[in-house]
N, C-alpha and C positions, 0 to 999 in steps of 0.2 A: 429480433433477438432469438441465438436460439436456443436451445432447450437448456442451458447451460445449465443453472439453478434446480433441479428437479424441487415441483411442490410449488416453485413463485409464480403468483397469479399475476407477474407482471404480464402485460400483453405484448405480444411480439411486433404490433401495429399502433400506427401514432391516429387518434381519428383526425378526418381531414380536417374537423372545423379548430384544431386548435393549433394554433404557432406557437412553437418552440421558443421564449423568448429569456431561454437560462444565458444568459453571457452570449446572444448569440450559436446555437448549440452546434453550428455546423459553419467551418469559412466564409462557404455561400452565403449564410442566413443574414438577412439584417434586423437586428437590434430595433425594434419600431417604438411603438407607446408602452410597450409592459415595463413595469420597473423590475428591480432587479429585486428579489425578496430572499429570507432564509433558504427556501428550495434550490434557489439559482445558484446560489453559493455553494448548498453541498453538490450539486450536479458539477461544478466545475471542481469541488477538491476531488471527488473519485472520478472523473478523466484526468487529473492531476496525478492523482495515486495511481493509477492502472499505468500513467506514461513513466512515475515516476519508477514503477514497476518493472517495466522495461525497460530502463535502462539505467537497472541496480547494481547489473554487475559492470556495467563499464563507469559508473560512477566509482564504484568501488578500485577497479584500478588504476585511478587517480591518482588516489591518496595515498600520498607521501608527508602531508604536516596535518598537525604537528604532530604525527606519530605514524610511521610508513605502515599502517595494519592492515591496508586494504578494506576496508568497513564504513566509510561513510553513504556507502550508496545505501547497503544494507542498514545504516541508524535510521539515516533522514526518512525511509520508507516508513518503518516500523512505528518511527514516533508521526507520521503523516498519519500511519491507519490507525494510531490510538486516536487522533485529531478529530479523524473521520469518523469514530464508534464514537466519541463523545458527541459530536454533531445530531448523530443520526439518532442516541437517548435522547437528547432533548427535543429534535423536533416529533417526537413518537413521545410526550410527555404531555400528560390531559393540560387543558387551559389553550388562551390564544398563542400562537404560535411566533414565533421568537423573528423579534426584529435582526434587521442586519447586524449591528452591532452584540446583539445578543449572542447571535450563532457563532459571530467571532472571537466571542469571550468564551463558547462552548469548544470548538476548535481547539483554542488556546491551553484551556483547560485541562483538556483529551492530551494536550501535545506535551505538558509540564505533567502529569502523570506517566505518562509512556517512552518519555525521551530518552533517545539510548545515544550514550558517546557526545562528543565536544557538539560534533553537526547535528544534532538532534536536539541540545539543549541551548544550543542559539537559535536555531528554527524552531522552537517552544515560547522564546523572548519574540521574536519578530511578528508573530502571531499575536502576543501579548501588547505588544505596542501599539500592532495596527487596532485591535480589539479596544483599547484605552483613548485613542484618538478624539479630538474634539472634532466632529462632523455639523456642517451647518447644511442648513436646508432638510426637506425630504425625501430627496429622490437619492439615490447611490451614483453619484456623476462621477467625473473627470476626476472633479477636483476632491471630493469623497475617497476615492484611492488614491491621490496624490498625500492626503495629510494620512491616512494610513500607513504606506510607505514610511512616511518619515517618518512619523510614531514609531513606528516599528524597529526602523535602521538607528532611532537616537537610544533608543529603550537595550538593543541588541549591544550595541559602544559600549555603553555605561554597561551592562552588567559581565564585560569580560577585563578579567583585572589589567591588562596589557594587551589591548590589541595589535595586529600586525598586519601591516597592508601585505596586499595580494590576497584578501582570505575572502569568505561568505561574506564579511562584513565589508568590504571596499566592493560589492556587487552589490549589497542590499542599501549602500550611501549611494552609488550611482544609478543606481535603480530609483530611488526615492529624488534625486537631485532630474531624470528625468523626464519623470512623472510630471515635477516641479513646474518645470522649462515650459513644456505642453503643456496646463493649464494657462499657463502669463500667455502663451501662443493662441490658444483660443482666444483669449480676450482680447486681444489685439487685431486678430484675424477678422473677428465674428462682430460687425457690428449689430445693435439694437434695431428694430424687435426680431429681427432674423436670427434668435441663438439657436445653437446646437441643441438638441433634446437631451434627456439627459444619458442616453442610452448610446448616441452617438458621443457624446461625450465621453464616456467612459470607453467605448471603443480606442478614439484616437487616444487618449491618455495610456490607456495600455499596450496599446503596440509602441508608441514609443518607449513605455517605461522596460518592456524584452525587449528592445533595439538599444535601450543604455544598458542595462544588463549582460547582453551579448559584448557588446564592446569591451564593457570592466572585466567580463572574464577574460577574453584574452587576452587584458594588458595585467592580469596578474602574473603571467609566467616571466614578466622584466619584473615584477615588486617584490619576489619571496627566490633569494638566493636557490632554497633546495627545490622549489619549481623551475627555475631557470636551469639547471641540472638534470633535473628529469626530463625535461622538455616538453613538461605536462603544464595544462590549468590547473585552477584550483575544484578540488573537488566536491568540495562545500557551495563554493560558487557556482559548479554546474550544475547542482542540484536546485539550487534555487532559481536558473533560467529555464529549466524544466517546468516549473511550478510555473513563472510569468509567464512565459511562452504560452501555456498550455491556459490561462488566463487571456491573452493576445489572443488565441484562437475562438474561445467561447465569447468573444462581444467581436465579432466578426471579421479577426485577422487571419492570422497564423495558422498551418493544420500540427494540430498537437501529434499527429503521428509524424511529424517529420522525423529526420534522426540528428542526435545531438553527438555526430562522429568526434571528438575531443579529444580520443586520448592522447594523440601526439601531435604538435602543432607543424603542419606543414612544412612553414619557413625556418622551422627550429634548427639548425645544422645539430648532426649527432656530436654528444657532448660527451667524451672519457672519463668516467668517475672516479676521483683518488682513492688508493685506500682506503678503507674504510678504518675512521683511528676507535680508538678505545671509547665503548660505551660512556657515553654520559646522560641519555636520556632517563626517565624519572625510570622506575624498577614498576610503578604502579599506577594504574587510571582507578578511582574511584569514584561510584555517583551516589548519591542518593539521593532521596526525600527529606524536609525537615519542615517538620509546624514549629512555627518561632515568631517573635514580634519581631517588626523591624527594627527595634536598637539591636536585638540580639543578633541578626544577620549581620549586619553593621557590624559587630565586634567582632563575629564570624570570619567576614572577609576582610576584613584588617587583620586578624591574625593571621590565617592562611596566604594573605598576600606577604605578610612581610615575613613569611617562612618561607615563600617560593622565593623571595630576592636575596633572603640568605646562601641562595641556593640548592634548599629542600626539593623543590620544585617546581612546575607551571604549570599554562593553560588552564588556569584557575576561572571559572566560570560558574555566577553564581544568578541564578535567573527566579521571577516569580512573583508572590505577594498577595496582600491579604492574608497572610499566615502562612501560606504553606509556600514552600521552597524548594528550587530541586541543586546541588551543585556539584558541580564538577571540578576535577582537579587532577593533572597529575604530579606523585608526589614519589620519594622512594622510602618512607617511613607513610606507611596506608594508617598505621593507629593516630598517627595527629592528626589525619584528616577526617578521621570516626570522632575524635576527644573532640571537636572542634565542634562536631556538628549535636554530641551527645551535652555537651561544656551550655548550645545553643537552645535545645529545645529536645523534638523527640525526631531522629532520625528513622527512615523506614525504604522499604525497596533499597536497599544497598547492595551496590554493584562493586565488585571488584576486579581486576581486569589484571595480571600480571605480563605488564607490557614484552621483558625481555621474553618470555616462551612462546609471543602470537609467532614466532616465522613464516607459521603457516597464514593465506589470504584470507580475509575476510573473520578477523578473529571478535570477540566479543565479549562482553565480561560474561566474568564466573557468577556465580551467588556467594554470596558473604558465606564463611564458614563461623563454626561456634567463635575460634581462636580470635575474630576479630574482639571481641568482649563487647561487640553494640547490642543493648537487648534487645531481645527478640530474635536476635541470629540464630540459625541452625544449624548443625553440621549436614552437608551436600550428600543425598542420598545413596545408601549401598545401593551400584546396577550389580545384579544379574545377569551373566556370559548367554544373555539370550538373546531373542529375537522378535522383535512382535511389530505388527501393523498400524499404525491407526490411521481407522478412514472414516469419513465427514458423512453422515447419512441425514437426510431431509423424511424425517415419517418414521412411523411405529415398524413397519412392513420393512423396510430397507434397511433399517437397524439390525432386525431380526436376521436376515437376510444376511448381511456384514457379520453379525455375529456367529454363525454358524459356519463360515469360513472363515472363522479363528481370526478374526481381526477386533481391536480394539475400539469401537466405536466411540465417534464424538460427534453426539445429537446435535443439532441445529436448525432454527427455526425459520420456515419459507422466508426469503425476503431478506434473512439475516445469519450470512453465513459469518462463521467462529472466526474470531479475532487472531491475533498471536499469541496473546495472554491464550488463551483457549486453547491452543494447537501446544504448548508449553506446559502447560496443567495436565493435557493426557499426556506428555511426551512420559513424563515425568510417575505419571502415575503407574503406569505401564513397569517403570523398574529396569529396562532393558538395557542391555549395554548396545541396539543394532535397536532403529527403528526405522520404518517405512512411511512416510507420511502419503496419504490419499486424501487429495482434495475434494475430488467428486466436482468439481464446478469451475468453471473458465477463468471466475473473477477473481479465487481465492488460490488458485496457481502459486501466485506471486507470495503471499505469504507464508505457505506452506513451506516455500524455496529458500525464504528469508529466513524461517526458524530452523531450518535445516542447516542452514550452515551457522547460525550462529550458536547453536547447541552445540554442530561437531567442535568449531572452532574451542569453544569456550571450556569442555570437560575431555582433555585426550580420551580417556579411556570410554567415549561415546560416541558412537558414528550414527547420526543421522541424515536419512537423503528421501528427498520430495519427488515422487514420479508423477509427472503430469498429465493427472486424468481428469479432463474437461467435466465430465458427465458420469452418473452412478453407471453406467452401464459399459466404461471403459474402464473402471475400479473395479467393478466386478470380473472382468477379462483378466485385467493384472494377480486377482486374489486368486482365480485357477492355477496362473505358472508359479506363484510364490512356491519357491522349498525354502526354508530355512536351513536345509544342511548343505547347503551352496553357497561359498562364498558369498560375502557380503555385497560385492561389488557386481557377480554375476548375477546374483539374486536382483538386482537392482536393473540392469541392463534387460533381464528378461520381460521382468514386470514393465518398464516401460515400453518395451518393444511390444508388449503386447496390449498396454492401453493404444499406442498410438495405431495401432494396426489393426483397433476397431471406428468403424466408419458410425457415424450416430446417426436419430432421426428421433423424431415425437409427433404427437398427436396433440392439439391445444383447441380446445371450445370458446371460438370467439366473444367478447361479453359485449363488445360494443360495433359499431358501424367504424370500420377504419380502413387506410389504406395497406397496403402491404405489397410485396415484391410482386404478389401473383393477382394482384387487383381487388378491389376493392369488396371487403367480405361484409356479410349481415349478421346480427348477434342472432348466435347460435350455429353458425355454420361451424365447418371445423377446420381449424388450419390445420398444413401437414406442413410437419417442418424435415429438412436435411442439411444435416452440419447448422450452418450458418444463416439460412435461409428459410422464408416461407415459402417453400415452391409449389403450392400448390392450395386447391379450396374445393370441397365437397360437403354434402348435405348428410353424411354419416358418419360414424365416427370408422364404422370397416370397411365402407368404398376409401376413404383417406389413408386409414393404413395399411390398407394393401396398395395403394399407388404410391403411398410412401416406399414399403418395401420391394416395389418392381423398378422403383427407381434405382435403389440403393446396389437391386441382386443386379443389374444389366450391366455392375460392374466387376460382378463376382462377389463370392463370399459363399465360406463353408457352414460359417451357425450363424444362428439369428437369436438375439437373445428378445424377451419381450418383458417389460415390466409393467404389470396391470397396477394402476394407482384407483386414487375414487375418482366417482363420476364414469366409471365403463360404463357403456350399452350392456345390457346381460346381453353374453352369447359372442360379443364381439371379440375377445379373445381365440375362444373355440375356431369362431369363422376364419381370422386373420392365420389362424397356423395349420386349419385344412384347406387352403389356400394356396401359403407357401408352401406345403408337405404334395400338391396336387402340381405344381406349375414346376416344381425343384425339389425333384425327389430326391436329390443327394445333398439336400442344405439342412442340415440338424436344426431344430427350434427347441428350445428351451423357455418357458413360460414361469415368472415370479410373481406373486402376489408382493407388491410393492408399498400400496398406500399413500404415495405421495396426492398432495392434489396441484391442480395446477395442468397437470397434466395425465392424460386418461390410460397414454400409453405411453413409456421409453421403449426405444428402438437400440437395437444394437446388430450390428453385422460386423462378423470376421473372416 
């Protein structure tokens, strides 16, 4: 692993005595005696999210239904990493820790709090279902994710007022239908006492249930008229073979990096679009929150449905339970879909989204203003014709640090970088009409990119844009070239050009006996990482990072940036930059008191 996270005391090396036994964690791996527990589950939804991550924006140019906005890749993300934060509170929550079913009610939870747009609040139901499922036995088998599945795909039907083949939902019924198939196929197959364990089990059950999946996606572009037009899948649908796939791979199929190329179907012949006739699509998307009993939902969406069949509106989607609710709908009077929910209970998180102004890709809702009359609403805050940064710092030292180069800091804790709620809270706070979002970390990339566009999208007179800087010491590169009296867009182009134009490296103090790329290390030795890699093992912490950075200069570079965290050797800083200043006397070194732990030293060369 490499330095990505400054401050996380994850270890960069797996010790040899333990197998990986999360879903199978690698194609190779095989799935042996370990069951599959809470852990294994959120290990597979954040390789889910990170795949799903990548391939946000071409999910996003899918979608054309039901409303051509370009945004489902960017929902289903957003509400996966709410999914993912609620996962990760509860298994970080004192007491024994959370059976399977548990973490999937936790998920689910995360996912009907966070859910953004129509594909976000059916992928909040589907989670909901599988979470609700009656599971027999103890182990997580085959047949365990088969009745999951279906829970899920009959739970997801029912809570959309009118479904429509070719969508998420005709890939999460053939998904679930061949989940189905491959359990009755085991038992048939496998006779007595020779069963499958339960781990092979769920193996074969899941590669086939992404082998039915893949299939339904591309026979949606014959089941939805304006797919068969664009000569797209459905977009919903391939966000949810991203998630099984990437499930297929963790119990020892499929490799989750494959790519999910999609957006135009091969055999599609190019199709002439008529005209485009006079708007009829609804004028508004609204979501929101509602605590209510179930009669009151129940009246809820019988009003609202038989106001979309009068012709008010559709894609009425109402998901949830236990009191709290989240729904969706698009409508072109937004106040009867507020009476409706305020008529039901106490509506909250209210989104509204004014579908005719999205032209532009990837658009998102607004926030409720006062004019809606839902309480609680408030009028969308006055920006300022300014400019400002915010970047993600791990430590007292690197905050300080951030903040002294005019950036907007948004603290976060080793091991637990800032959500999109979080990156949205300072976006906001800041006041600016032009922000810069700095991620500082490899894994949080993706949603920094996420809330970027969906803030531009969502207030014209806001431009926000995510430069991707892996590591606090490519953030730092970027905060040198920032002007703000530079075009917005220049200003943007620079600072990225100049994270990605720094090369990174670290120092990490082994805690355990493990293996690693450069062999096998002893607790306390010290690994030297570059880029991506541990390439290297020494018995000090300044023999390491001087062979770190002889590595690094043998491919050039003008500064060397250094960032002292806790845990340095006294003196080893000093050492490491009369060193570089003795071997490379034309390479500038610049030296930060940092803070982070985790790691002794960041490495940065330009």
């Amino acid at each position: 692993m490499p330095p990505s996270v400054p401050g996380s005391a994850a270890s960069a090396a797996v010790p040899p005595s333990r197998a990986d036994a999360s879903f199978g964690a690698t194609p190779d791996a095989a799935p042996d005696a370990s069951p599959v527990d809470a852990g294994a589950l959120r290990r597979w939804a954040g390789a889910a999210l990170a795949v799903l991550g990548r391939h946000r924006e071409e999910i996003d140019a899918l979608n054309v239904f039901p409303i051509a906005d370009s945004d489902t890749g960017t929902n289903m993300y957003l509400t996966f990493e709410a999914a993912c934060r609620a996962l990760d509170d509860r298994l970080a929550a004192s007491g024994p820790a959370p059976s399977v079913p548990e973490a999937l009610q936790a998920l689910a939870h995360g996912a009907l709090l966070g859910a953004r747009g129509n594909s976000g609040v059916i992928l909040s139901q589907l989670l909901r279902g599988a979470a609700g499922a009656r599971y027999t036995g103890s182990a997580v088998d085959g047949a365990a994710l088969a009745a999951g599945l279906a829970a899920g795909a009959e739970s997801a039907y029912e809570a959309v007022a009118r479904p429509a083949p070719g969508t998420i939902l005709s890939v999460a019924a053939a998904a679930a239908q061949a989940a189905s198939a491959a359990v009755v196929a085991i038992g048939e197959l496998t006779a007595a006492p020779t069963q499958l364990t339960a781990n092979d089990s769920l193996a074969y059950v899941a590669q086939a249930t992404a082998a039915g999946a893949r299939e339904a996606l591309a026979r949606t572009t014959d089941q939805l008229e304006v797919l068969r037009q664009a000569g797209v899948v459905d977009a919903g649908g391939l966000g949810l073979v991203v998630l099984l796939d990437t499930l297929a791979a963790y119990t020892g199929g499929l490799d989750p990096r494959g790519a999910y190329r999609q957006r135009r179907l091969a055999a599609a012949p190019a199709v002439e679009r008529p005209p485009a006739p006079a708007r009829t699509d609804p004028e508004f998307e609204v979501i929101y929150l509602v605590e209510a009993t179930d009669s009151a939902i129940a009246e809820l969406r019988r009003e609202l449905d038989e106001f979309c069949e009068r012709g008010g509106g559709d894609s009425l989607v109402v998901v949830g339970g236990d009191g709290l609710w989240r729904v969706h709908v698009h409508v072109d009077d937004a106040g009867v879909a507020l009476e409706a929910g305020i008529a039901a209970g106490r509506p909250r998180d209210i989104q509204i989204t004014h579908l005719a102004s999205q032209a532009a890709p990837h658009a998102e809702p607004l926030p409720a203003s006062a004019a809606s009359g839902a309480p609680g609403a408030s009028a969308a805050p006055i920006l300022r014709p300014t400019r400002a940064v915010v970047a993600v710092a791990y430590g007292d030292g690197i905050a300080g640090l951030l903040e002294s180069a005019g950036a907007h800091v948004l603290r976060a804790e080793p091991g637990r970088p800032p959500s999109a709620a979080d990156f949205e809270r300072a976006v906001a706070a800041t006041r600016a009409s032009e922000v810069v979002l700095l991620s500082n970390d490899a894994e949080t990339t993706a949603v920094a990119a996420a809330v970027a566009e969906r803030l531009s999208a969502g207030q014209p007179s806001m431009r926000v844009a995510a430069v991707p800087a892996k590591v606090t010491v490519q953030g730092i590169a970027a905060l040198a070239v920032h002007e703000p009296s530079r075009r917005f867009d220049a200003d943007v182009v620079a600072m990225t050009a100049a994270a990605g134009a720094t090369r990174y490296g670290a120092i990490e103090v082994a805690a355990t006996e493990a293996w690693t790329m450069a062999g096998v290390c002893r607790p306390g030795q010290v690994l030297g990482h570059v880029e991506n890699d541990v390439a290297l093992i020494e018995d000090d912490q300044a023999a390491a990072a001087e062979a770190v950075l002889e590595r690094m200069l043998s491919a050039g570079g003008e500064m060397v940036t250094l960032v002292v965290g806790d845990g340095t050797e006294p003196g080893m800083p000093e050492a490491v930059t009369d060193r570089v200043r003795a071997r490379h006397p034309v390479v500038d070194v610049v030296v930060y008191e940092g803070g982070q732990t985790g790691y002794p030293l960041l490495i940065g060369v330009e």
